[in-house]
N, CA and C of each residue as an Amber inpcrd file, in Angstrom:
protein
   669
   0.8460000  -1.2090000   0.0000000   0.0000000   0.0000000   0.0000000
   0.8710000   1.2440000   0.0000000   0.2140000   2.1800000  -0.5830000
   1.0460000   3.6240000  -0.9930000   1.5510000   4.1270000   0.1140000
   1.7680000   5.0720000   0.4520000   2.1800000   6.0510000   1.1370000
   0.4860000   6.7490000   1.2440000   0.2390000   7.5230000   0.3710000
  -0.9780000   8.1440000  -0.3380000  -2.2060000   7.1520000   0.2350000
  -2.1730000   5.7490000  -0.0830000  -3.3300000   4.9520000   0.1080000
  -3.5050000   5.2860000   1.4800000  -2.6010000   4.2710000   2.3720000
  -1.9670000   4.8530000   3.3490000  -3.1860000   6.4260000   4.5830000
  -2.8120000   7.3420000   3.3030000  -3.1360000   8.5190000   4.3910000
  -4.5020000   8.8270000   4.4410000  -4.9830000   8.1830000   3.1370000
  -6.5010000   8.2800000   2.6660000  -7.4320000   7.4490000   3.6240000
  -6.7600000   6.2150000   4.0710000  -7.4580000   5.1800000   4.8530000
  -7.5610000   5.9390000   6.5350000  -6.5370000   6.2470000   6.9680000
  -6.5670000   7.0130000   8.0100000  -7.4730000   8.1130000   8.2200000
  -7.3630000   9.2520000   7.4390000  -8.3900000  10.0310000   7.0870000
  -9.9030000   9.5180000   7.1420000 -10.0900000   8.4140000   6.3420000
 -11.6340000   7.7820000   6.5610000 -11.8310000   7.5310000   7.6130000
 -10.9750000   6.4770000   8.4310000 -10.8750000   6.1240000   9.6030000
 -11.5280000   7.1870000  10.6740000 -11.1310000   7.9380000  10.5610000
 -11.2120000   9.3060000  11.9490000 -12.6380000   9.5100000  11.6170000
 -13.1840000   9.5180000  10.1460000 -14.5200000  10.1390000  10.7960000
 -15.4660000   8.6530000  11.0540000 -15.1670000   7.5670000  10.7110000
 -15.8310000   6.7110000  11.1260000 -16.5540000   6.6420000  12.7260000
 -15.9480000   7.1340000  13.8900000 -16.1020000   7.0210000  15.2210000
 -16.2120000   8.2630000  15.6380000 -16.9400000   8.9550000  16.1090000
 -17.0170000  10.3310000  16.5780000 -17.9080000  10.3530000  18.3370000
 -17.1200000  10.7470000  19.0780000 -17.2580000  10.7820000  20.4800000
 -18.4140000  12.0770000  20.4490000 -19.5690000  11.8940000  22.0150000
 -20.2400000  12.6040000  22.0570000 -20.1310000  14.2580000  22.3710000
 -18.5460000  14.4820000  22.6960000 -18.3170000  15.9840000  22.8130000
 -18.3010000  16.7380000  21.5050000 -17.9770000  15.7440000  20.6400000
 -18.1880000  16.3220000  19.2700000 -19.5980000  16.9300000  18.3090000
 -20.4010000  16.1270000  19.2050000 -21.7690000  17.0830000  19.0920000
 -22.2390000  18.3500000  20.2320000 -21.3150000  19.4530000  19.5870000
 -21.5500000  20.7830000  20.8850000 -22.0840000  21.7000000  20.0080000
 -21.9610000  22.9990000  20.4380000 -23.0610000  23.9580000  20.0650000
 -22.3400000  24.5130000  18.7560000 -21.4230000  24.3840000  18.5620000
 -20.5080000  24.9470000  16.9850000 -21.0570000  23.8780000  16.4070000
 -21.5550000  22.7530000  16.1360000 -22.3110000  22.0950000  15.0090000
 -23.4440000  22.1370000  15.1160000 -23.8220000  22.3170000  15.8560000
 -25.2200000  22.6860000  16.2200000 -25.9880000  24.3300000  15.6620000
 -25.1130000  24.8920000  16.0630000 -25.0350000  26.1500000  15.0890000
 -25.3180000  25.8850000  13.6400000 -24.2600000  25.4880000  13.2120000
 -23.7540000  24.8970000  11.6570000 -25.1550000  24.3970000  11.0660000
 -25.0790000  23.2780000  11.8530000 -26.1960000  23.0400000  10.9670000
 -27.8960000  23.3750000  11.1490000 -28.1780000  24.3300000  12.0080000
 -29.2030000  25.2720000  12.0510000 -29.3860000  26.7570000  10.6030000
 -28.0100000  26.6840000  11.0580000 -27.8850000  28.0520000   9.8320000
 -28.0230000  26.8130000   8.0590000 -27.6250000  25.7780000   8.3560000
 -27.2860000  25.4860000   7.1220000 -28.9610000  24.9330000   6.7480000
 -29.6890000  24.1630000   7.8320000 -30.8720000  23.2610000   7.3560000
 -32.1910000  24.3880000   7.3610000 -32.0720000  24.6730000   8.6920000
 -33.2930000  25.3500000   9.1870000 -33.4400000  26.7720000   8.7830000
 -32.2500000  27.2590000   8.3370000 -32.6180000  28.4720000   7.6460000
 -32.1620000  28.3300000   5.8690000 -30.9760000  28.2060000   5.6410000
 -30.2670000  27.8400000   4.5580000 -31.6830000  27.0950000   3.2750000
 -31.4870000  25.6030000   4.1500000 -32.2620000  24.9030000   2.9750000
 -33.6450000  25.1680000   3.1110000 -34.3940000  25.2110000   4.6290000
 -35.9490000  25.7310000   4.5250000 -36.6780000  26.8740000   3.3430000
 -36.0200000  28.0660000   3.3610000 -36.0130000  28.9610000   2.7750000
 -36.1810000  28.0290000   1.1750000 -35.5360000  27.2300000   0.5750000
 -35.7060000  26.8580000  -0.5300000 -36.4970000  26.1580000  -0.9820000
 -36.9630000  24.9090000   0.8190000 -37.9290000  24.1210000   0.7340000
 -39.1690000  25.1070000   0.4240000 -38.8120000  25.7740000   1.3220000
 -40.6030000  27.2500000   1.5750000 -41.0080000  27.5630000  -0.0070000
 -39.9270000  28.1390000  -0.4240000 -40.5240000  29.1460000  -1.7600000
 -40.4040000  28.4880000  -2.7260000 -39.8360000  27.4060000  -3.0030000
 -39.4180000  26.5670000  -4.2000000 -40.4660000  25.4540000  -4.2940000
 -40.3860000  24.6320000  -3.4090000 -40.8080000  23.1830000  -3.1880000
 -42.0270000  23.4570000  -2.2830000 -42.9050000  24.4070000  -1.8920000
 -43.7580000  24.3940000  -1.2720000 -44.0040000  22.7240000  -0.5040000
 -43.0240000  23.3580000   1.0250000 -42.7990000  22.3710000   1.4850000
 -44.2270000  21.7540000   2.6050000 -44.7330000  21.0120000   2.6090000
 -45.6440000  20.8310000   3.6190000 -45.2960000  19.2950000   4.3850000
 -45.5060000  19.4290000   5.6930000 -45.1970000  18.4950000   6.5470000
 -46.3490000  18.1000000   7.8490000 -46.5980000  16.9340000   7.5760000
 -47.9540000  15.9780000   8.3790000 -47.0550000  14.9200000   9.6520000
 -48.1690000  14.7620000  10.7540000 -47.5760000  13.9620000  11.5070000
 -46.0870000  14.3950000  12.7340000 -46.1650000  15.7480000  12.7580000
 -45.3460000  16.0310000  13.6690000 -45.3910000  15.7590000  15.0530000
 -47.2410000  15.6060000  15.4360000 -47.0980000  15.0630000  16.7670000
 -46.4420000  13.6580000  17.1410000 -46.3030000  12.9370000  16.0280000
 -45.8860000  11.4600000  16.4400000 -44.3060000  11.6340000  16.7950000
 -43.2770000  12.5700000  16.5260000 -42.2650000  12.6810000  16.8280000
 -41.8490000  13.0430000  18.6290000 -41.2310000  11.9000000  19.2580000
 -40.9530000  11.9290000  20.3150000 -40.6200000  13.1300000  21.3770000
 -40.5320000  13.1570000  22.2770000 -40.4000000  14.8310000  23.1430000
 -38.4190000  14.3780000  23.3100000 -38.6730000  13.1980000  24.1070000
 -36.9430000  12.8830000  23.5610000 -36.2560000  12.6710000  22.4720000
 -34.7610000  12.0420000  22.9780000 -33.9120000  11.5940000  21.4160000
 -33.9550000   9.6750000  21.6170000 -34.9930000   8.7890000  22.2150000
 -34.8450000   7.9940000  22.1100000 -35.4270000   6.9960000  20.9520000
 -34.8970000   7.7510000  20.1940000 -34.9510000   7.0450000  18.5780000
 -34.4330000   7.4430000  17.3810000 -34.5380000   6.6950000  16.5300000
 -33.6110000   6.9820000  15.1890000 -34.7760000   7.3400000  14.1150000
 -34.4170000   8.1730000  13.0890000 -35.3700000   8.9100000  11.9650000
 -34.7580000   7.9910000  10.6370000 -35.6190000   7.2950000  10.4860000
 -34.9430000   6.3750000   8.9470000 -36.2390000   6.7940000   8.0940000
 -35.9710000   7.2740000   6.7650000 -36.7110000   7.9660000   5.8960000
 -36.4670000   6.8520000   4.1100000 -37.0270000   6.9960000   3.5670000
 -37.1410000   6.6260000   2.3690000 -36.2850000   7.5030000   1.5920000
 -35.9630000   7.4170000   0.8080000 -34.4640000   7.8340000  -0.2400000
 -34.6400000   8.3090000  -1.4680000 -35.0000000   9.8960000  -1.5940000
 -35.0690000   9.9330000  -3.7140000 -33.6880000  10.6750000  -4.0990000
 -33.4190000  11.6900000  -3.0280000 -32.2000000  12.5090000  -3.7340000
 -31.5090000  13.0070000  -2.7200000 -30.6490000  13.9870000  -3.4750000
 -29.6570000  14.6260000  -2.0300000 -29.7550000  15.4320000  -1.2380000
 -31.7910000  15.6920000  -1.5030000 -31.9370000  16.8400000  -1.0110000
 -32.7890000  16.2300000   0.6020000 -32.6030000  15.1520000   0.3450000
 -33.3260000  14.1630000   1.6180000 -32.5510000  14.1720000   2.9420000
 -31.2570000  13.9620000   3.0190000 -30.7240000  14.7270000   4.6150000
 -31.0140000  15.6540000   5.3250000 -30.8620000  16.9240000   4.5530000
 -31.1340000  18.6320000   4.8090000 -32.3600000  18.9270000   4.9770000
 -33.3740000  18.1860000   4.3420000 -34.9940000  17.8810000   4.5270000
 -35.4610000  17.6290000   5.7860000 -35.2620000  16.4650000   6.2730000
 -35.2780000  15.7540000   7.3820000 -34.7170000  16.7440000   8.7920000
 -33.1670000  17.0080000   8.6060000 -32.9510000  17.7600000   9.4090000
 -33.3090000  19.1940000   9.9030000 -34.4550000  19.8820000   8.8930000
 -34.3620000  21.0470000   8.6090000 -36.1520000  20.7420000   9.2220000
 -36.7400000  19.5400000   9.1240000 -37.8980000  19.4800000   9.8570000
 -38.2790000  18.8210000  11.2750000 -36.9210000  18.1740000  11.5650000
 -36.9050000  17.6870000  12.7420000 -36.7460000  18.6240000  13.9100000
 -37.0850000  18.5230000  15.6450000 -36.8160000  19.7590000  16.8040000
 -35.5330000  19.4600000  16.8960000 -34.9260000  18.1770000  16.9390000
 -33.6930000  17.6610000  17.1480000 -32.7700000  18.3390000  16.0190000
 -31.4480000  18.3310000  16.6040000 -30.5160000  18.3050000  15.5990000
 -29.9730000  16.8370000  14.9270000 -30.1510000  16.3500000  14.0910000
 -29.7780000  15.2100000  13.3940000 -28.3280000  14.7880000  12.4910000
 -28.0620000  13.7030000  13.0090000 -27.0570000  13.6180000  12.3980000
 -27.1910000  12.5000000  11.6530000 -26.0940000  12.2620000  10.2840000
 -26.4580000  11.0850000   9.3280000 -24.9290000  10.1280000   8.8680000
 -25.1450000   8.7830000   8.8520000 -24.2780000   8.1480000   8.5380000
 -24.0150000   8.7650000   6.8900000 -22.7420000   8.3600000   6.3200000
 -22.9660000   9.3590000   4.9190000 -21.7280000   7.9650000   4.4880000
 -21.7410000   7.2590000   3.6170000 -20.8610000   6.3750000   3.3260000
 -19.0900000   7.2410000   3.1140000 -18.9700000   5.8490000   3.7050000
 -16.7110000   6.3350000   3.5080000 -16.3270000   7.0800000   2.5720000
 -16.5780000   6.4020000   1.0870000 -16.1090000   7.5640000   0.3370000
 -15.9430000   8.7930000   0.1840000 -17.1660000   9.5070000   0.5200000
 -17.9460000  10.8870000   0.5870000 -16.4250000  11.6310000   1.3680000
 -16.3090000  11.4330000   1.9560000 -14.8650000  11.6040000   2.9210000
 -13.7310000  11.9960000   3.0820000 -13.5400000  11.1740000   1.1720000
 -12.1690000  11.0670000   0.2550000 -11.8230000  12.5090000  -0.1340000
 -13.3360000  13.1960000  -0.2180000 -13.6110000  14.2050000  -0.8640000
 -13.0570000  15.7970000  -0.0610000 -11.9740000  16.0180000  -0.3250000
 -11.8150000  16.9070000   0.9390000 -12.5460000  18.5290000   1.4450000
 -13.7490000  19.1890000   0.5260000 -14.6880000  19.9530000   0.3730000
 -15.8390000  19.0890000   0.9980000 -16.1410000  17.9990000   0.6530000
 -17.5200000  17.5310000   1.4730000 -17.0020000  16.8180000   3.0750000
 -15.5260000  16.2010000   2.9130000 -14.9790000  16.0750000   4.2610000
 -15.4130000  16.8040000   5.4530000 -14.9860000  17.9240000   4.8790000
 -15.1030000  19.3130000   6.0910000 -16.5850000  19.3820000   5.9980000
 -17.2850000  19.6460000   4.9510000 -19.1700000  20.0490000   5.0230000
 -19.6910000  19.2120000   5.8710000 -19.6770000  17.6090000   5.8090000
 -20.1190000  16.3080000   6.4380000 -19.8020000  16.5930000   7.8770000
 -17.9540000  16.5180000   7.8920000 -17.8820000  16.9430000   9.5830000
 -18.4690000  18.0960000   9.7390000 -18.6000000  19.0060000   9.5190000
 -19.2130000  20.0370000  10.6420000 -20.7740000  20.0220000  10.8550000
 -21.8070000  19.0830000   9.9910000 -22.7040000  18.4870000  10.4500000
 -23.5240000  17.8000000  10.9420000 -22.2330000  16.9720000  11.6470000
 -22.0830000  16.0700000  12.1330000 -21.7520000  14.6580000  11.9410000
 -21.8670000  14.4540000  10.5220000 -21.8060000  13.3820000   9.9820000
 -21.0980000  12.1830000  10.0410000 -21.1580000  10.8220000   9.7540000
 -19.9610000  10.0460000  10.0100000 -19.7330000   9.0570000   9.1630000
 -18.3660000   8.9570000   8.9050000 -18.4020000   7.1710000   7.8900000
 -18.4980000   6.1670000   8.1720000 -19.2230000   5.5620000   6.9900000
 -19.9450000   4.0690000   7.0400000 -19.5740000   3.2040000   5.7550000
 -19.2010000   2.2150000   6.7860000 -19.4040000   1.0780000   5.4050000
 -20.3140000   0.2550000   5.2750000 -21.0580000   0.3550000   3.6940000
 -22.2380000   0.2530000   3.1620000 -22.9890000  -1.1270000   3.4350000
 -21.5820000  -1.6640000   3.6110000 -21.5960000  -3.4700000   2.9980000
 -21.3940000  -4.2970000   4.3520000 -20.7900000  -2.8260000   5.6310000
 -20.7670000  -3.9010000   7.0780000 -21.4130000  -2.7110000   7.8050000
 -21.7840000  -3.1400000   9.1000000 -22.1070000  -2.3740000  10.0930000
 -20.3460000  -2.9260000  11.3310000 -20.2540000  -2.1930000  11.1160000
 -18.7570000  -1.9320000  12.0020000 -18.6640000  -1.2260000  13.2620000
 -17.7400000  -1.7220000  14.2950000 -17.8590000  -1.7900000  15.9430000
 -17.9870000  -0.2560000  15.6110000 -17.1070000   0.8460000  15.1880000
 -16.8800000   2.3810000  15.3640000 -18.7670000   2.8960000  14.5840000
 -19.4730000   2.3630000  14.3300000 -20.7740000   2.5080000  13.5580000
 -21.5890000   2.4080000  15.0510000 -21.3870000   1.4100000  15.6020000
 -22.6840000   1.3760000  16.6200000 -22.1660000   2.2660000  17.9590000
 -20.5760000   2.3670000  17.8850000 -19.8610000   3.0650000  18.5960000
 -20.6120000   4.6420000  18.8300000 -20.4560000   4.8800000  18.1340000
 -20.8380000   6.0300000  17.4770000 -22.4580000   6.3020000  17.9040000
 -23.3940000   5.6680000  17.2610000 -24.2170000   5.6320000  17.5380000
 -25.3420000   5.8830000  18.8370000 -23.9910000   5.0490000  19.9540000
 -24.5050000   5.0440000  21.2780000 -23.8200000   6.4670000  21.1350000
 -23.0740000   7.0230000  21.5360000 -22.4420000   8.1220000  21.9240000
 -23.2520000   9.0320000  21.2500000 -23.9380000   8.8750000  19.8980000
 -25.0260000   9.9470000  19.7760000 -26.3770000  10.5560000  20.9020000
 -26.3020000   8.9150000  20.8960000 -27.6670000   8.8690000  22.3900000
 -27.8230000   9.4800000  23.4210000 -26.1580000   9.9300000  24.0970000
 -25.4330000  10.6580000  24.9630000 -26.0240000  11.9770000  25.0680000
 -26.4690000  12.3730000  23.6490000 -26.3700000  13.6930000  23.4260000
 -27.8350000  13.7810000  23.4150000 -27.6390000  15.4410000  22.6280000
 -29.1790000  15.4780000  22.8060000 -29.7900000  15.6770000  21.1180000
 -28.8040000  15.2130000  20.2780000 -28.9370000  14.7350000  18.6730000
 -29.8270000  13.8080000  19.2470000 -30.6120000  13.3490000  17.3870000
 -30.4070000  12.3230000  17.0930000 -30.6130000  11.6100000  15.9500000
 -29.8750000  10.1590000  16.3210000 -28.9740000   9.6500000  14.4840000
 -30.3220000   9.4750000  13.5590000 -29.6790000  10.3100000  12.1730000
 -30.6900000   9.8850000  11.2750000 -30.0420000   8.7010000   9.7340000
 -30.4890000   8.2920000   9.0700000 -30.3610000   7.4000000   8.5320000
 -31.7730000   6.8680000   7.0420000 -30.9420000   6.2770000   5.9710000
 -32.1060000   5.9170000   5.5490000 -31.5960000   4.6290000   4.7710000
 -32.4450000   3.4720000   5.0720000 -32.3380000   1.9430000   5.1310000
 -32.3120000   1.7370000   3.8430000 -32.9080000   2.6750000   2.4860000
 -32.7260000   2.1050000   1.2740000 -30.8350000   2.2810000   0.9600000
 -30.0230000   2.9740000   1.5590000 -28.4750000   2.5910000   1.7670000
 -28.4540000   3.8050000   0.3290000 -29.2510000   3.1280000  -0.7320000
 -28.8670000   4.5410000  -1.8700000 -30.2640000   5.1820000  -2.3670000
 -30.2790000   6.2520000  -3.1840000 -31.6160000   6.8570000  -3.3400000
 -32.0640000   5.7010000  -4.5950000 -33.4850000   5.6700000  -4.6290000
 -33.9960000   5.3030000  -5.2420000 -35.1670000   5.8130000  -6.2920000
 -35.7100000   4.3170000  -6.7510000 -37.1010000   5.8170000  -7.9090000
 -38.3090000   5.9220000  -6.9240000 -38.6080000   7.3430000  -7.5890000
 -40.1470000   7.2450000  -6.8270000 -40.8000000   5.9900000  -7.1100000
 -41.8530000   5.7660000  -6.1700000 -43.4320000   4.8840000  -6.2230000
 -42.5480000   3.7870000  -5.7090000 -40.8290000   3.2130000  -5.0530000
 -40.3530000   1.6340000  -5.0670000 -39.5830000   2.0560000  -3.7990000
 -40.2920000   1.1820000  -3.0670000 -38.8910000   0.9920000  -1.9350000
 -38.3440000  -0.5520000  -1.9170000 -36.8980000  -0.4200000  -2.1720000
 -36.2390000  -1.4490000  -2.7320000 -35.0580000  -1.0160000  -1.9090000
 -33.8190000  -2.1600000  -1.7290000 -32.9950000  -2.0700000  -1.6280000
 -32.4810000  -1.8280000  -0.2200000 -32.8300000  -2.4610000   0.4650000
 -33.3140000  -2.5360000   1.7480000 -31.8090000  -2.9260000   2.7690000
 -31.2630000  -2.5880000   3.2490000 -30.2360000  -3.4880000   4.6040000
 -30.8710000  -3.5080000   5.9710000 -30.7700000  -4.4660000   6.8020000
 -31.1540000  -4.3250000   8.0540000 -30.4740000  -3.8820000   9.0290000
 -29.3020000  -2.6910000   8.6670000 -28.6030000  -2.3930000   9.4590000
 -29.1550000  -1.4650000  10.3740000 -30.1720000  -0.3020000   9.8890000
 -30.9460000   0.3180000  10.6990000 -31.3980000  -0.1330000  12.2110000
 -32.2110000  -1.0410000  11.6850000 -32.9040000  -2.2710000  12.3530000
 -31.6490000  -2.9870000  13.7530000 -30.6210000  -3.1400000  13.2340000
 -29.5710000  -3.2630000  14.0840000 -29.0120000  -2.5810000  15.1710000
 -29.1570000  -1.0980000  14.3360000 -28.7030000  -0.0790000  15.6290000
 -29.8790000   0.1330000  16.2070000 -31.4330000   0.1130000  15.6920000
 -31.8760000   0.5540000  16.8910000 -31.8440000  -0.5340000  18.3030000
 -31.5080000  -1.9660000  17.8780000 -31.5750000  -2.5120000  19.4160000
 -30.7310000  -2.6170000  20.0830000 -29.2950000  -2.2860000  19.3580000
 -28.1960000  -2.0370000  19.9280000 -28.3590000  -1.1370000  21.0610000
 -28.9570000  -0.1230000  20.4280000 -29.1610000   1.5950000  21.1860000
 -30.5280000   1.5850000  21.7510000 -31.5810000   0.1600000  21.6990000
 -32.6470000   0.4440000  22.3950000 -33.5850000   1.9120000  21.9200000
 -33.2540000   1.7220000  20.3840000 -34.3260000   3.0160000  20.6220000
 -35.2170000   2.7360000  19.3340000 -36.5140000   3.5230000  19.6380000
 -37.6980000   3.3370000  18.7470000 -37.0590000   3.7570000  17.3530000
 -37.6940000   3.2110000  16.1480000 -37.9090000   3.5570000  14.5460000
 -38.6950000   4.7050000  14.5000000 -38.6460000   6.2000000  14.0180000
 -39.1550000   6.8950000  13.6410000 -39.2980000   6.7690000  11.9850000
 -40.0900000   6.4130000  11.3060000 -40.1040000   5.9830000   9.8150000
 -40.9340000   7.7760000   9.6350000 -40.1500000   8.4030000   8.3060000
 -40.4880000   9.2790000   7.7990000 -40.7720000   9.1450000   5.9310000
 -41.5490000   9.4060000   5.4300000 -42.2020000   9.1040000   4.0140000
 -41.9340000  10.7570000   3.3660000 -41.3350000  10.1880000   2.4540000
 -40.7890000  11.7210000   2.1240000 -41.0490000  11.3740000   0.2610000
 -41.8460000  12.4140000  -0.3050000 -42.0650000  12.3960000  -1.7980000
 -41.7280000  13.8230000  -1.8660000 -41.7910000  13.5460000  -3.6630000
 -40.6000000  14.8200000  -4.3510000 -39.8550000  15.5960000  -4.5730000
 -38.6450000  14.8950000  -3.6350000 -37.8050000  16.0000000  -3.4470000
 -36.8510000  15.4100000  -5.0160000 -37.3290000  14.2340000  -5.7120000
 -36.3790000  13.6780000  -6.7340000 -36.5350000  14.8220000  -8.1120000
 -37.6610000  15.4860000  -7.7980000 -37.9870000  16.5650000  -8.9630000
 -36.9860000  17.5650000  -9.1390000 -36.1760000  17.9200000  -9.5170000
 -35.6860000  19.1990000  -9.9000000 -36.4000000  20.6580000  -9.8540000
 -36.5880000  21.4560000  -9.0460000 -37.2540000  22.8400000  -9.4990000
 -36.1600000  23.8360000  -9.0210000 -36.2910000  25.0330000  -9.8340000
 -35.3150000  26.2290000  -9.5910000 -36.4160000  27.7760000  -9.3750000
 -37.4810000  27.3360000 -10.0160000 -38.9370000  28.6700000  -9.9650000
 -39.2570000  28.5310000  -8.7030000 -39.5830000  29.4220000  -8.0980000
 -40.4370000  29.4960000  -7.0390000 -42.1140000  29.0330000  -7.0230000
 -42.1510000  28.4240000  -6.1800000 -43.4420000  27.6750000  -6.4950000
 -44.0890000  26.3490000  -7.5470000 -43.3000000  26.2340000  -8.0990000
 -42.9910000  24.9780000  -9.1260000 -42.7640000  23.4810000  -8.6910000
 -42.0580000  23.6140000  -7.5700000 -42.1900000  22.3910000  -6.9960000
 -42.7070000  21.5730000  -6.1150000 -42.8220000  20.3610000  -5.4360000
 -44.2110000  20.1550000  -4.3040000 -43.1500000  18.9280000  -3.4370000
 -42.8460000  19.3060000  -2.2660000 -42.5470000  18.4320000  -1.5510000
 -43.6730000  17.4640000  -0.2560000 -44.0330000  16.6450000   0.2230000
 -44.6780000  16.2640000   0.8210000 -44.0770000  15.2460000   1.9630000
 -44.0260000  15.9760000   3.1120000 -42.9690000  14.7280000   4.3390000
 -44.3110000  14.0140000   4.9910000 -44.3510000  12.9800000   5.3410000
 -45.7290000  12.2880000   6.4160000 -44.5640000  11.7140000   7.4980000
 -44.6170000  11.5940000   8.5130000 -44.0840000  11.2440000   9.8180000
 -45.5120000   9.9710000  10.7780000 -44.3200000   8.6110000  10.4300000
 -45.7960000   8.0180000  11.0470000 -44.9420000   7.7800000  12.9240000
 -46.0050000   7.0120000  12.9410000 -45.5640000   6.6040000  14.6800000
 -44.3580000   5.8050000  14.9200000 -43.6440000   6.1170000  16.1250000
 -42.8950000   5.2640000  16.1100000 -42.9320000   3.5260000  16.8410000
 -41.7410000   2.8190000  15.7760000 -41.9470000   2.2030000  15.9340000
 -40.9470000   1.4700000  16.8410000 -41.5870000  -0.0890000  17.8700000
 -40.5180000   0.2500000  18.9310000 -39.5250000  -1.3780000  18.6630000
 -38.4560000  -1.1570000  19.2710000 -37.4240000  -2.0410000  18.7850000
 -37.6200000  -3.0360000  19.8250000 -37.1070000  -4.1550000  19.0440000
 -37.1520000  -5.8680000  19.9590000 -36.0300000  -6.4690000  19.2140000
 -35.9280000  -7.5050000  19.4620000 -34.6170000  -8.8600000  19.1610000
 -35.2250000  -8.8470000  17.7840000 -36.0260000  -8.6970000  16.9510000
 -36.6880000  -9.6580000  15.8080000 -36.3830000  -8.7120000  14.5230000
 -35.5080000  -8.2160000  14.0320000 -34.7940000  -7.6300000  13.2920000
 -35.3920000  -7.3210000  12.0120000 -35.9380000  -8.7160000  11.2320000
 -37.2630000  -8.8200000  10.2180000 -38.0540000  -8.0730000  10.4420000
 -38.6470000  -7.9800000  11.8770000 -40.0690000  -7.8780000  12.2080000
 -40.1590000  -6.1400000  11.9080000 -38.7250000  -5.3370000  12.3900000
 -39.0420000  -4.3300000  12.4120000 -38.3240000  -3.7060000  10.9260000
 -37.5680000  -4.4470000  10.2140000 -37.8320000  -4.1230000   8.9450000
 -39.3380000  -3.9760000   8.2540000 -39.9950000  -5.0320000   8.1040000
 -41.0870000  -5.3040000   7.9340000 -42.2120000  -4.1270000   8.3800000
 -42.0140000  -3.2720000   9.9880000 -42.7190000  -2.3420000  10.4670000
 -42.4310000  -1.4700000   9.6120000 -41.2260000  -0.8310000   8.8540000
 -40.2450000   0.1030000   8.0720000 -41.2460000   0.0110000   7.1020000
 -41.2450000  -0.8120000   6.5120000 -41.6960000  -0.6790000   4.8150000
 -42.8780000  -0.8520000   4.8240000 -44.1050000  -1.1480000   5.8110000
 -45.1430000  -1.2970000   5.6880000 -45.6550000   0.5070000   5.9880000
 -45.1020000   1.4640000   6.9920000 -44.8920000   2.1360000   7.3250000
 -44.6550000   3.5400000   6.2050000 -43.9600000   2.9830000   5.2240000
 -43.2290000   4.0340000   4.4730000 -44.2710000   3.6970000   3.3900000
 -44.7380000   2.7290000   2.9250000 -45.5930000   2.2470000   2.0640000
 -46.7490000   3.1340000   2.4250000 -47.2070000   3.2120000   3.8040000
 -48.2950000   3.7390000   3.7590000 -48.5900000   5.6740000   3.6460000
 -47.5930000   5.7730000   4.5370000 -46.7900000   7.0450000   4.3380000
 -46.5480000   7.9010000   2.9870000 -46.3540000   7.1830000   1.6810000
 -45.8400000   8.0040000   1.0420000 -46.6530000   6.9710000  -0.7620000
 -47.6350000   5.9330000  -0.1760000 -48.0370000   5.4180000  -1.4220000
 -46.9060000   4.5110000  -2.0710000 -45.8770000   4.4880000  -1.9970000
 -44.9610000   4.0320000  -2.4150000 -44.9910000   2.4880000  -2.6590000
 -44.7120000   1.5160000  -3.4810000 -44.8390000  -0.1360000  -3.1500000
 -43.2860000  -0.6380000  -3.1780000 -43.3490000  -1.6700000  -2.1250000
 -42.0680000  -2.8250000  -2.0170000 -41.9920000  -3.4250000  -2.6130000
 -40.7200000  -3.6070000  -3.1140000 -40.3120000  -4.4880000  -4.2240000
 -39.1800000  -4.5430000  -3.7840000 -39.6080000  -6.3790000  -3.7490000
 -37.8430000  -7.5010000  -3.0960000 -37.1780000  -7.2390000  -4.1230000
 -36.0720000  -7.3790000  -3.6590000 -34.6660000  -7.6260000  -4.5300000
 -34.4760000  -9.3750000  -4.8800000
């Protein structure tokens, strides 16, 4: 291995595990200015954003927000409608990138590998719990097309019983549309109940997609 390979792996490494002092009020800041004012403002006048089901969202952080997947505008969405500040696994690569490096960290973000759930992943996770974040995530792993939720890992499902905490399933349509006019575009979030974690890993996949299905019209389709 390079020298170079080498420094790149290290680099990933560090943001993989992030301790709970690292969620303080300078990211918290950050990403207020960046979601709640930054991207709202675009959701508001652009995407005429409307959002259902806010009472079902917990008064605590004892749970995780796993949402359905169309584009990149689905993190900043989520976080920008949640009371919590949220943070999101964002795969390793993203990382490599040394402009989204710095953007990711200062929003808390952390690396993941796609293909394992790894000790510094659930590590992490708990130490989110610590705080008064909390982890967001979305189980289709990559975006997908409207009307299909496909592509499913049960890693979600994993951390919440690791971390003992409820499924918040969020149904999120059109943010896959492109609009730049004001008023041209239509976003629609539904927030159902949460759902609560046990040993049975299926079972609460299964709660996920029945959940998001209903939420957002959307149909499952196995791989």
């Amino acid at each position: 291995m390079t020298l170079t390979k080498e420094k790149k792996k290290k680099e990933r490494r560090s943001y993989a595990k992030r301790d709970a002092s690292e969620y303080n009020w300078f990211r918290k800041i950050f990403l207020f200015l960046v979601t709640k004012v930054g991207y709202m403002i675009r959701f508001k006048l652009v995407f005429r954003l409307k959002v259902y089901g806010k009472e079902n969202i917990p008064e605590d952080n004892n749970y995780i927000v796993a949402a359905n997947h169309l584009s990149t505008l689905d993190p900043p969405l989520v976080a920008a409608i949640m009371p919590r500040p949220v943070c999101f696994m964002a795969k390793q690569e993203l990382f490599e990138i040394k402009f989204l490096r710095w953007w990711l960290d200062w929003l808390g973000a952390f690396a993941v590998n796609r293909e394992h759930l790894g000790a510094s992943t659930i590590k992490t996770a708990i130490s989110i719990k610590k705080t008064d974040w909390v982890l967001g995530l979305f189980p289709q792993g990559t975006r997908c097309e409207p009307g299909e939720i496909k592509d499913i890992t049960k890693g979600f499902a994993s951390l919440a019983k690791v971390t003992k905490c409820g499924i918040l399933p969020v149904g999120i349509v059109g943010t896959n549309e492109i609009k730049k006019w004001p008023f041209t575009g239509r976003i629609v979030v539904r927030i159902g109940k949460v759902i609560p974690y046990n040993d049975n890993l299926d079972l609460m996949v299964m709660q996920w997609i029945k959940s998001i299905e209903e939420l957002t019209g959307f149909k499952y389709v196995k791989d």
